[in-house]
C-alpha positions in Angstrom: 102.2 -37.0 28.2 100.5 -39.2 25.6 96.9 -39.2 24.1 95.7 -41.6 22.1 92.5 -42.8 20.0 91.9 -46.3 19.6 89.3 -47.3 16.7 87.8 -50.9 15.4 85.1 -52.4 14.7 83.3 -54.3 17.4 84.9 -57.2 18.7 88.2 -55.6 17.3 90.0 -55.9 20.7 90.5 -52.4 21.9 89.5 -52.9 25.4 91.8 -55.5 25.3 94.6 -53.7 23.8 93.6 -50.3 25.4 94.3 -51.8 28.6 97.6 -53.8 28.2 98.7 -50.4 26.5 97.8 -48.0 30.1 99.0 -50.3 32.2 102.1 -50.4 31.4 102.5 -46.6 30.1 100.8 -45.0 33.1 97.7 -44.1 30.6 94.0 -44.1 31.8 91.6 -46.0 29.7 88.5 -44.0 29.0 86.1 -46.8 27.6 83.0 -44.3 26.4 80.9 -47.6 26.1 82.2 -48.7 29.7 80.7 -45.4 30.9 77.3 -46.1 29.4 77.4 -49.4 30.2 77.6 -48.5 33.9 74.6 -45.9 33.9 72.2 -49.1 32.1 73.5 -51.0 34.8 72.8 -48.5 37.9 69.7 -47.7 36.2 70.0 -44.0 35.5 68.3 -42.0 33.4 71.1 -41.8 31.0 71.2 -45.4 31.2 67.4 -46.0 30.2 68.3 -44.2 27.2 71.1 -45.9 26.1 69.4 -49.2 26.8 66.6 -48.2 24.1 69.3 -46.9 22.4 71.6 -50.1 22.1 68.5 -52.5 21.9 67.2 -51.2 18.5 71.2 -51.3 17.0 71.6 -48.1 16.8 74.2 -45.5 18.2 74.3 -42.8 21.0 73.7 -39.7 19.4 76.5 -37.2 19.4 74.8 -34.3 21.6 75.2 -37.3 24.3 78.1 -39.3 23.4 79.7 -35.7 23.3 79.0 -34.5 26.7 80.1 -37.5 28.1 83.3 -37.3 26.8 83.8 -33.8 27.7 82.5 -34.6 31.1 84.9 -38.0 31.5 88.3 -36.3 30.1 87.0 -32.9 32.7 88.2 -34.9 35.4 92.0 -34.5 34.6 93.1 -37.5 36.3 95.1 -38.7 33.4 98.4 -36.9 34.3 100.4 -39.3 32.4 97.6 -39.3 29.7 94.5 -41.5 28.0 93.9 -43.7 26.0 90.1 -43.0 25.0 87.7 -46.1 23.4 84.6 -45.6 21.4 85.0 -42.3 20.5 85.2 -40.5 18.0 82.2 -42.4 15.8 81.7 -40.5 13.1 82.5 -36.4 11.3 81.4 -34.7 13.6 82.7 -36.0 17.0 85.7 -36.6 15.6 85.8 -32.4 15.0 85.1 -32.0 17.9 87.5 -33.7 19.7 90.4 -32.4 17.0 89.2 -28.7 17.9 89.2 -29.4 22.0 92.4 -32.2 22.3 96.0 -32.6 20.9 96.7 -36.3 20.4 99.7 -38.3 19.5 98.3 -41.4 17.7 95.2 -43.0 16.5 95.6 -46.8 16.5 93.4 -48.6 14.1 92.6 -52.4 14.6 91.8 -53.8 11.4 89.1 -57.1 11.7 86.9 -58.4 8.6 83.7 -58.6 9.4 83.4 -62.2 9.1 86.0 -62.4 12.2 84.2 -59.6 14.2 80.9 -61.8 13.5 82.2 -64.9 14.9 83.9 -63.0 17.7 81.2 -60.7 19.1 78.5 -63.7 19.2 80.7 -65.6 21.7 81.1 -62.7 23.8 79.5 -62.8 27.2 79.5 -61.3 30.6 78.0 -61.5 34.3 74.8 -60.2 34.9 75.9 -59.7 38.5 79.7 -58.2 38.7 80.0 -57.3 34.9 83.1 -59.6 34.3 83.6 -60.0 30.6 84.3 -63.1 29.2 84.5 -64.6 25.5 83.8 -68.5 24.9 86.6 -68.3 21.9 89.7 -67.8 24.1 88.5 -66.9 27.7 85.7 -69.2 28.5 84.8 -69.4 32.1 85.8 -72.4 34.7 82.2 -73.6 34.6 80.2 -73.2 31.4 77.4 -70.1 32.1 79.1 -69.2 35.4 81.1 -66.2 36.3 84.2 -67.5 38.0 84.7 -64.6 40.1 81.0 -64.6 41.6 78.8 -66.9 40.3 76.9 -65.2 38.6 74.8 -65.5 35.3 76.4 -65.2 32.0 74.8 -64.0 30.0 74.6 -61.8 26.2 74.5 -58.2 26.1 71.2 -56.8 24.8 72.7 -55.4 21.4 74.8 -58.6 20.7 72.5 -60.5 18.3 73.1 -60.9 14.3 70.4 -58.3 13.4 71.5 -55.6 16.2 75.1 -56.3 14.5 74.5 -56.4 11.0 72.9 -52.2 11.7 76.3 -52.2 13.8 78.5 -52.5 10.9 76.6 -51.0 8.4 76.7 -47.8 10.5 80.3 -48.5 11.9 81.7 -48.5 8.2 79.4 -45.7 6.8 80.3 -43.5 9.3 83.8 -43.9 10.8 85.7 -44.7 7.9 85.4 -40.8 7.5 86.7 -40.4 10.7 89.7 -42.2 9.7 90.3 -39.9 6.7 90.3 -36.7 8.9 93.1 -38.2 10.9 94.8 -40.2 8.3 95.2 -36.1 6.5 97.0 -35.1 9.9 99.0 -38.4 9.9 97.8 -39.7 13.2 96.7 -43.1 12.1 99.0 -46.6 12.7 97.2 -49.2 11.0 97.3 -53.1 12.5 96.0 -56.4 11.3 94.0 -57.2 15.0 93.4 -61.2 14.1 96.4 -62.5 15.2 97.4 -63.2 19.1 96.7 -60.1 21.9 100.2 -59.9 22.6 101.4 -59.5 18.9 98.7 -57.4 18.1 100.0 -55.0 20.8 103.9 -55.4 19.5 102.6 -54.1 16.4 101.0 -51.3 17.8 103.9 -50.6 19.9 106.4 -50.9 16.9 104.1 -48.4 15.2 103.6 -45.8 17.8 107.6 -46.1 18.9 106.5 -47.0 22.1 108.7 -49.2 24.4 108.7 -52.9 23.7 106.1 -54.9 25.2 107.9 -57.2 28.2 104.6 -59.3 28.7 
């Protein structure tokens, strides 16, 4: 069984690289912001939180972000194991998760923040089916149109330069601690994310000792 934490800065990739790394290893992909994403979406009232939450720039707080997780990895459908996304964010979570989980890796994407700048404002997705799509390398068929329904695309709420800016100001003040306490046990793989998808998840696999990617 394999565990592992991905961490990076928005816009670093690791949905991207989360994904190409459970599909072929048999891992689930826990994306914590996938999660909360869905309950804004259905309208719950975890999601109207969130959506005040994200629309200021700010982060979940941890009580929440917390009891998601614990709820999500409950489920014990990863018999192969995860892969988890957005999460830990900061000290205290990432405690938490040490004291409740035994993991194998954390994989760090490294981005400057002039790239992760340039990449997050091109992101965009469908307000109907949620397909994401970013106007750098994965533009859509028909420019503002979902190719798989038509739909709207559009930018998400906290993907704006001020909503950002707070993003990275908080994303380097607080997980950058985060990385310390696993870097002391080891854990971390370090890897330039700027370059291609595919090489960035060579590296990663290079550095984990995983087998080589075919794709």
């Amino acid at each position: 069984m394999r565990k592992y934490v991905i961490m990076g800065v928005q816009g670093s990739g690791k949905g991207t690289q989360s994904t190409m790394l459970a599909a072929d290893l048999d891992l689930v992909h826990i994306a914590v912001g996938d999660i909360f994403r869905w309950n804004v979406q259905h309208h719950t009232k975890l999601g109207a939180q969130v959506r005040r939450t994200m629309a200021a720039g700010e982060l979940v707080g941890d009580d929440l972000v917390e009891g998601v997780v614990k709820d999500r990895l409950g489920q014990h459908d990863w018999n192969y194991g995860f892969i988890i996304d957005g999460f830990p964010r900061n000290e205290r979570q990432a405690e938490f998760f040490l004291e409740s989980y035994d993991i194998d890796g954390v994989i760090h994407l490294e981005l400057p923040d002039s790239e992760v700048r340039r990449r997050v404002m091109a992101r965009r997705h469908c307000d109907n089916c949620g397909m994401d799509y970013n106007l750098i390398d994965a533009s859509p068929r028909e420019e503002g149109k979902c190719d798989v329904c038509d739909g709207k695309l559009v930018q998400r709420e906290d993907d704006n330069a001020e909503a950002l800016a707070v993003r990275l100001r908080d994303y380097h003040g607080k997980t950058n601690p985060v990385l310390a306490i696993f870097s002391r046990k080891e854990y971390v793989v370090s890897v330039d994310a700027r370059p291609p998808k595919e090489q960035v998840q060579r590296a990663i696999r290079t550095a984990l000792k995983l087998p080589t990617y075919r794709g």
